[in-house]
TORKOL-4160 file (C-alpha; in steps of 0.2 Angstrom, whole numbers, padded with zeros to 4 digits, m for minus):
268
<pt num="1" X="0538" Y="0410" Z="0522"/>
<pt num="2" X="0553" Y="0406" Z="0532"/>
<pt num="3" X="0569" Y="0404" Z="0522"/>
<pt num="4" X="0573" Y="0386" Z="0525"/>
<pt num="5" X="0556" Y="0384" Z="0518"/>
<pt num="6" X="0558" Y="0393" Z="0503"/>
<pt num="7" X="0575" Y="0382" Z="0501"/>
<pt num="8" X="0565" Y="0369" Z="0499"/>
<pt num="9" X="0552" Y="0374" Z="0490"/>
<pt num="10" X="0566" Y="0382" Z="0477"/>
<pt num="11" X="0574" Y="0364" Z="0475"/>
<pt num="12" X="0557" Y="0355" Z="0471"/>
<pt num="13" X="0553" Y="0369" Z="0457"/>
<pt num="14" X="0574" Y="0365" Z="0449"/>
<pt num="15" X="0575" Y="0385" Z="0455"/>
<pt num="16" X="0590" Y="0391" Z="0458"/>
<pt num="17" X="0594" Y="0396" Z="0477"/>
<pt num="18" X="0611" Y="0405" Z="0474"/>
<pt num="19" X="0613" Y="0422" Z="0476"/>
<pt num="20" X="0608" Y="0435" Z="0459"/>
<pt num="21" X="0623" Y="0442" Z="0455"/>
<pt num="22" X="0618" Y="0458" Z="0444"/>
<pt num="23" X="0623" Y="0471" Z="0446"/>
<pt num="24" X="0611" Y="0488" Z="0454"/>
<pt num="25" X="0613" Y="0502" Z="0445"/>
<pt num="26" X="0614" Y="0519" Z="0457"/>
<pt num="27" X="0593" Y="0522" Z="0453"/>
<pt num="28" X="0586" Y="0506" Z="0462"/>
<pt num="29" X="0585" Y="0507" Z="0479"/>
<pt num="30" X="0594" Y="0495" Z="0491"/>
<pt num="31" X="0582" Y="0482" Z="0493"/>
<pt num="32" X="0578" Y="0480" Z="0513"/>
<pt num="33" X="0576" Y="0500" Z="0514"/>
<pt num="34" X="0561" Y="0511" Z="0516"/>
<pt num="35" X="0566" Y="0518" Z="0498"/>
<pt num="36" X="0564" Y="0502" Z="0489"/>
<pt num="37" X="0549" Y="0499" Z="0497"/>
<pt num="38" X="0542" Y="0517" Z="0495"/>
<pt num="39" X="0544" Y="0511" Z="0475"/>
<pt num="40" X="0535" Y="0494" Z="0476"/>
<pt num="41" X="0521" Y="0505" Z="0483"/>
<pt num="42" X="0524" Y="0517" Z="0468"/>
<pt num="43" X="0522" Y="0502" Z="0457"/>
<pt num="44" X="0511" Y="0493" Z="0464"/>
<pt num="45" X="0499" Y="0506" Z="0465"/>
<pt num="46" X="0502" Y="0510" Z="0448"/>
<pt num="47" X="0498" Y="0491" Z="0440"/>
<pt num="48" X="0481" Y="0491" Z="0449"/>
<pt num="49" X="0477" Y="0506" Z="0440"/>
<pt num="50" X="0482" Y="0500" Z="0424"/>
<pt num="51" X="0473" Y="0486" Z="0426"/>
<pt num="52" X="0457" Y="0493" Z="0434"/>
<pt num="53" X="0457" Y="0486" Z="0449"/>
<pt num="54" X="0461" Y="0504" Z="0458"/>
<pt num="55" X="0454" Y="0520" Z="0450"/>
<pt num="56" X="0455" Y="0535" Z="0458"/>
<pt num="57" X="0452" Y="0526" Z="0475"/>
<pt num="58" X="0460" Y="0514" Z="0484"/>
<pt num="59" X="0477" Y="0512" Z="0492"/>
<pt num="60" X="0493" Y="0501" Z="0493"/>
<pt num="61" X="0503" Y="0503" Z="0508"/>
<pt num="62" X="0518" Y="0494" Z="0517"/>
<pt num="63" X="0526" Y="0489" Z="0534"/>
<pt num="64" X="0542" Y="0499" Z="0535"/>
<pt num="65" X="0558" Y="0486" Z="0535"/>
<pt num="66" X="0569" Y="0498" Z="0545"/>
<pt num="67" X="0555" Y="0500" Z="0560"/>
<pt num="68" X="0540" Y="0486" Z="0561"/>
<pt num="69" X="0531" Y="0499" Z="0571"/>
<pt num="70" X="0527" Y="0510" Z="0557"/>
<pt num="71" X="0519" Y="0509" Z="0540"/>
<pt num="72" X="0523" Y="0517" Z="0522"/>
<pt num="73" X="0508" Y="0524" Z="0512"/>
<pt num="74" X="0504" Y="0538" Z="0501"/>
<pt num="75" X="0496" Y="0554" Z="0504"/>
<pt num="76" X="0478" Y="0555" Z="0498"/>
<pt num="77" X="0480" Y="0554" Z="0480"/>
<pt num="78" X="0473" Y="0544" Z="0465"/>
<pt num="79" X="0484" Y="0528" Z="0465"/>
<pt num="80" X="0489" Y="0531" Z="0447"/>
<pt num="81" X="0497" Y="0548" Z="0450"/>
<pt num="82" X="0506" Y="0541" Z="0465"/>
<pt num="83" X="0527" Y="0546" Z="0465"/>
<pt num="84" X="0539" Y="0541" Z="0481"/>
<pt num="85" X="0540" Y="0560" Z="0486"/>
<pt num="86" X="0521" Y="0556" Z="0490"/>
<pt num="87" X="0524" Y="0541" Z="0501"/>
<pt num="88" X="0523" Y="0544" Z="0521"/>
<pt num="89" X="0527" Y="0536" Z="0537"/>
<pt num="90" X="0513" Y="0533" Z="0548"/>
<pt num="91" X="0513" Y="0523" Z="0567"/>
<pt num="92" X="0501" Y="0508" Z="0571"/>
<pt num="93" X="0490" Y="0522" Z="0578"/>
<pt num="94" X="0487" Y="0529" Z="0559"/>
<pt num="95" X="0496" Y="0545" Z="0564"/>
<pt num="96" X="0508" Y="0553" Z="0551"/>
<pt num="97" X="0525" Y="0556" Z="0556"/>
<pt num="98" X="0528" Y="0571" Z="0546"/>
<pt num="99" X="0511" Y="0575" Z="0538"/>
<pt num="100" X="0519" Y="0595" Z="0532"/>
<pt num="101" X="0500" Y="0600" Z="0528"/>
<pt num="102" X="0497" Y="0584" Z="0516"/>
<pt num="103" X="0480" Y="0577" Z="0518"/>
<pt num="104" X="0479" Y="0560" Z="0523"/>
<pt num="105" X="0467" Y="0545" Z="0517"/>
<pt num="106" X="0451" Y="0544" Z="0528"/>
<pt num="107" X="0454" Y="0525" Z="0526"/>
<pt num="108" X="0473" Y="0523" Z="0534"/>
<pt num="109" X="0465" Y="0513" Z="0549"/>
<pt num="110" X="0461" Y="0500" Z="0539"/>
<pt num="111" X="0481" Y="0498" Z="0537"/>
<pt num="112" X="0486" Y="0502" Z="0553"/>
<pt num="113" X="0474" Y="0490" Z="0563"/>
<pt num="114" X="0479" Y="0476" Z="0551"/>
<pt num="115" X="0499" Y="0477" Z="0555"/>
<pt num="116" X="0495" Y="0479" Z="0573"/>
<pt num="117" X="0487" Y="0463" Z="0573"/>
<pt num="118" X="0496" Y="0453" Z="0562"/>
<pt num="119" X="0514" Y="0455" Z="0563"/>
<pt num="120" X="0516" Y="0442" Z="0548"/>
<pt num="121" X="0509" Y="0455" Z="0536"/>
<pt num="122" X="0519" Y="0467" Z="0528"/>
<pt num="123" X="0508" Y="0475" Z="0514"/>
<pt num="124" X="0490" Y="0480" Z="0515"/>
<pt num="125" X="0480" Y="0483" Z="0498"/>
<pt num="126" X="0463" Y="0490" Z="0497"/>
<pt num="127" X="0453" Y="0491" Z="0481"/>
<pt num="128" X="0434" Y="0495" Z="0476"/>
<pt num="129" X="0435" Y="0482" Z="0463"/>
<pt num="130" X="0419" Y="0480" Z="0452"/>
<pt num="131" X="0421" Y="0461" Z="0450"/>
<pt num="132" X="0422" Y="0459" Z="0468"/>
<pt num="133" X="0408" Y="0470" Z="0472"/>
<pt num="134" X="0394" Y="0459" Z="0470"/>
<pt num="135" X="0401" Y="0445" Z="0481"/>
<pt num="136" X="0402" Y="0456" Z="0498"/>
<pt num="137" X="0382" Y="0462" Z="0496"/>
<pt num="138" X="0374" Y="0443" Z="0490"/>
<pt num="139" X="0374" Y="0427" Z="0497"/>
<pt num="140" X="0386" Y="0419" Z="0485"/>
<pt num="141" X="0404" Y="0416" Z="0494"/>
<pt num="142" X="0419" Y="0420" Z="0482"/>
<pt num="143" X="0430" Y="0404" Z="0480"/>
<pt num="144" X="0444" Y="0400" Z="0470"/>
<pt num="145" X="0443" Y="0396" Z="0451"/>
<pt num="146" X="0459" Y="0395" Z="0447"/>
<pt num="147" X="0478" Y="0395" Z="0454"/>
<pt num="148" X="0483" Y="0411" Z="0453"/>
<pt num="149" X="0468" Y="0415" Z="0464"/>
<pt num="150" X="0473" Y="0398" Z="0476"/>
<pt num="151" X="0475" Y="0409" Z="0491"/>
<pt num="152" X="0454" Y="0410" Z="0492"/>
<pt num="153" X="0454" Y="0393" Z="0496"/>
<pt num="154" X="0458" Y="0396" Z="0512"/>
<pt num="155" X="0442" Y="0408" Z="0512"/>
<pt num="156" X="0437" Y="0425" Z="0508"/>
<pt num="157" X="0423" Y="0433" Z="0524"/>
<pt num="158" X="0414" Y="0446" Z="0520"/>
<pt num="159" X="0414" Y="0462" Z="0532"/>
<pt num="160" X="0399" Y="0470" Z="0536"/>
<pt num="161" X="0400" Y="0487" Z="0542"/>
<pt num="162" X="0383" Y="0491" Z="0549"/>
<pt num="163" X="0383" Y="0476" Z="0559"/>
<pt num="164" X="0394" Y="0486" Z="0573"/>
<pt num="165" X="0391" Y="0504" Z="0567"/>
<pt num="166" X="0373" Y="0506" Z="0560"/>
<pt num="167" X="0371" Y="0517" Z="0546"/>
<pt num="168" X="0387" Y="0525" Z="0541"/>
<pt num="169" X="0395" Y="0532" Z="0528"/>
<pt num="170" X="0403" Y="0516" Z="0522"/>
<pt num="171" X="0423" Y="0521" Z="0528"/>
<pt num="172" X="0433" Y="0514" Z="0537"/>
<pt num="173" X="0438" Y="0530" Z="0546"/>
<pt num="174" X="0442" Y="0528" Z="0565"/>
<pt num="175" X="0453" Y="0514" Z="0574"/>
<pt num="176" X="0438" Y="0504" Z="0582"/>
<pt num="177" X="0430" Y="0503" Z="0563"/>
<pt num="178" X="0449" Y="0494" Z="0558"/>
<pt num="179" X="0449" Y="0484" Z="0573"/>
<pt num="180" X="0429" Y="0476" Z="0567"/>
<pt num="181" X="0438" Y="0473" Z="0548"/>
<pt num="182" X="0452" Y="0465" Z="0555"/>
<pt num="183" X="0442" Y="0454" Z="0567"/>
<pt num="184" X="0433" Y="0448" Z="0551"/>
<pt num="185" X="0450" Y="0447" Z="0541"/>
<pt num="186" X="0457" Y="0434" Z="0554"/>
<pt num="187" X="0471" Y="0424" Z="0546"/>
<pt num="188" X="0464" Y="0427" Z="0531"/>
<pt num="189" X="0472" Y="0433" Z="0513"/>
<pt num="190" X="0458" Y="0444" Z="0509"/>
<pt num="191" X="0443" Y="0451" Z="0517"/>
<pt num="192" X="0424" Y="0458" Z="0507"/>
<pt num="193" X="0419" Y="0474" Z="0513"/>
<pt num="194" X="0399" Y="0474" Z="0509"/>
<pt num="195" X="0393" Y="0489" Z="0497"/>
<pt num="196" X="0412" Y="0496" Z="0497"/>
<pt num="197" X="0426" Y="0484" Z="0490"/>
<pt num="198" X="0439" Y="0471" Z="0498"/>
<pt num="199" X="0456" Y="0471" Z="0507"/>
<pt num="200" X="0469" Y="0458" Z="0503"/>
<pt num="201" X="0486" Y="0457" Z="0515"/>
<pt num="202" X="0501" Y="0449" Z="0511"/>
<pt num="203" X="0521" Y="0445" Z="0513"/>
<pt num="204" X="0526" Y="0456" Z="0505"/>
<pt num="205" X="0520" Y="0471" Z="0493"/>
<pt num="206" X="0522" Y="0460" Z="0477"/>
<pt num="207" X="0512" Y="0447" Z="0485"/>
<pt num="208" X="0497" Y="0458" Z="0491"/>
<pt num="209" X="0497" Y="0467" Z="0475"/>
<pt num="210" X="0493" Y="0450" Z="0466"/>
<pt num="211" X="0483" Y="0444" Z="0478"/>
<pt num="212" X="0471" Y="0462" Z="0474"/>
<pt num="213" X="0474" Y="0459" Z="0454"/>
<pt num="214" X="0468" Y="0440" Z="0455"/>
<pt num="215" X="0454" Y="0442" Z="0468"/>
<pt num="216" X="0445" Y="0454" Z="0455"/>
<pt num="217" X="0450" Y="0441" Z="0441"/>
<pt num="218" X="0443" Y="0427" Z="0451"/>
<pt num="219" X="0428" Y="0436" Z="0457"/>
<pt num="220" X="0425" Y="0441" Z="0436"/>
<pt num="221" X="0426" Y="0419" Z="0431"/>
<pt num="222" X="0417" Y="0417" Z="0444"/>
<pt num="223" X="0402" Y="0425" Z="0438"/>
<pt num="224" X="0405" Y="0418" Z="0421"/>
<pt num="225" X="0405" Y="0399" Z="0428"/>
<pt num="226" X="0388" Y="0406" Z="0438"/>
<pt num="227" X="0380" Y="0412" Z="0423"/>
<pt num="228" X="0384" Y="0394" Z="0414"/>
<pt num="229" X="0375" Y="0383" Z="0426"/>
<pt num="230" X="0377" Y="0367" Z="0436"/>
<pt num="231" X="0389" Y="0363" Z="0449"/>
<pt num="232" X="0407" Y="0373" Z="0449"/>
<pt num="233" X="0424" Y="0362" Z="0454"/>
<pt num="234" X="0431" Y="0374" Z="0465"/>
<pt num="235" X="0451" Y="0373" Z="0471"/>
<pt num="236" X="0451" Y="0363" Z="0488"/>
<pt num="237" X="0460" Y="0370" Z="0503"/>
<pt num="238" X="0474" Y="0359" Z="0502"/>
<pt num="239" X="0478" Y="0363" Z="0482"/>
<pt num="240" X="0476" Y="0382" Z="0488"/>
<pt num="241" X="0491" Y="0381" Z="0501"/>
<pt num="242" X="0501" Y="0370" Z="0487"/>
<pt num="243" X="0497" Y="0384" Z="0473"/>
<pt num="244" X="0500" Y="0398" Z="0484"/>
<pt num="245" X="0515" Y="0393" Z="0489"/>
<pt num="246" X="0522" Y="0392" Z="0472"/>
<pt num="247" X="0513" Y="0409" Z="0466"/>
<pt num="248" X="0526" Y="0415" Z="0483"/>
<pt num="249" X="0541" Y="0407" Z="0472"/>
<pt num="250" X="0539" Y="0414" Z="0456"/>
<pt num="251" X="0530" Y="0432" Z="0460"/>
<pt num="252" X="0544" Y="0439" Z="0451"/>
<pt num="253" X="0539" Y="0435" Z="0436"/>
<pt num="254" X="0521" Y="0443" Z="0435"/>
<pt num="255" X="0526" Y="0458" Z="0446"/>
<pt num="256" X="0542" Y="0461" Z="0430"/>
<pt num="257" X="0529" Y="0458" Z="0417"/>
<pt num="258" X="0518" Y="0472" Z="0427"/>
<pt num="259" X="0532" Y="0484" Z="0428"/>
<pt num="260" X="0535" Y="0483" Z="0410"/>
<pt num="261" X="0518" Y="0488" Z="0408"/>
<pt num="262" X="0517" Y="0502" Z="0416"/>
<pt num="263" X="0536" Y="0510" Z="0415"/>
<pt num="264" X="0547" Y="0497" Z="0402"/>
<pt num="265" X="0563" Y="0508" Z="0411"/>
<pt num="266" X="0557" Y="0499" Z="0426"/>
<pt num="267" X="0557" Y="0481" Z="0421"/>
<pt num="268" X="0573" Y="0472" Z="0424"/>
């Protein structure tokens, strides 16, 4: 969202636009820096665990802010354990820049094929989330229940891997497999992966993190309204924008909440 727009949007919520004036204590990062992104990945991957969306697969990565050409992600490691000594940098090609022996996820091409073909996103998130599951392998489309989840409105498509690749073993582990996921993405907020999980993109690592948390939430009511019969009044297209756009506005106060969750020194 460009920043006259979010001017805008600020002044119809009664937000404040001014600059925060607190004061950073030597521990945070500078925000804009590939530190400060390395502990948004740290954190982000970290609340997915926490709330089951990620278990001991599953990745969280982001654009690097002092060179669009490369990516941040961590070495292969359960996202629960991740630490920013683990995070890595890693060209649009998915190779490490300075891999010192670590081993790498199979996976990183799903990452490195989505930010070179769209430049708007700058956090990639990949989960094996269970409520999510169901709705890549039948022929019940996931929609959005609810605002948090608004950004389905514009429509979640569903991957299918064996449709370009015959049997395989499901991954996502070589350029042209990424480049088949990403075509499916399109514009798109989140993809399905049939039989493996979903992806979700967005602005920023905040925003693709929720956008992962509320997709499995969704994808969980959903099932709920299924089971409950008759006819479901899904969010329409246009109150998806509308909610998304304030979910944009106000992400700090989820992400905060998160934070405190998992590391209370962390929450500010």
């Amino acid at each position: 969202m460009a920043f006259t727009s979010r001017v805008l949007l600020a002044v119809c919520l009664g937000l404040s636009v001014l600059p925060q004036t607190r004061a950073q204590t030597p521990a945070v990062p500078p925000a804009g820096t590939d530190a400060a992104i390395n502990e948004e990945i740290v954190i982000g991957s970290r609340i997915l665990a926490e709330f089951g969306v990620l278990d001991g697969f599953g990745h969280v990565s982001a654009r690097s802010p002092t060179n669009p050409n490369h990516f941040l992600m961590s070495r292969s490691l359960a996202p629960a354990l991740v630490s920013a000594d683990d995070i890595m940098e890693f060209d649009l090609d998915g190779n490490a820049v300075d891999a010192r022996g670590r081993s790498l996820f199979l996976e990183r091409f799903i990452h490195s094929e989505i930010y070179k073909a769209r430049p708007d996103v700058m956090s990639v998130v990949h989960t094996h989330s269970p409520g999510v599951i169901p709705f890549g392998v039948s022929q019940v489309p996931l929609r959005p229940m609810f605002h948090n989840a608004a950004f389905l409105a514009a429509g979640a498509p569903v991957w299918d891997i064996r449709k370009d690749f015959g049997e395989t073993d499901m991954l996502v582990r070589d350029p042209s497999r990424g480049k088949s996921l990403v075509q499916m993405l399109g514009d798109k907020s989140v993809v399905l992966m049939r039989g493996h999980g979903d992806v979700t993109v967005g602005p920023s690592v905040k925003m693709a993190v929720f956008r992962a948390y509320y997709t499995d939430v969704n994808a969980k009511l959903q099932s709920q309204a299924i089971a409950l019969g008759g006819d479901i009044n899904y969010l329409t297209p246009g109150e998806g924008i509308k909610a998304d756009a304030i979910n944009f506005a106000v992400i700090d106060r989820i992400w905060n909440l998160w934070k405190m969750r998992i590391a209370p020194s962390l929450a500010k």
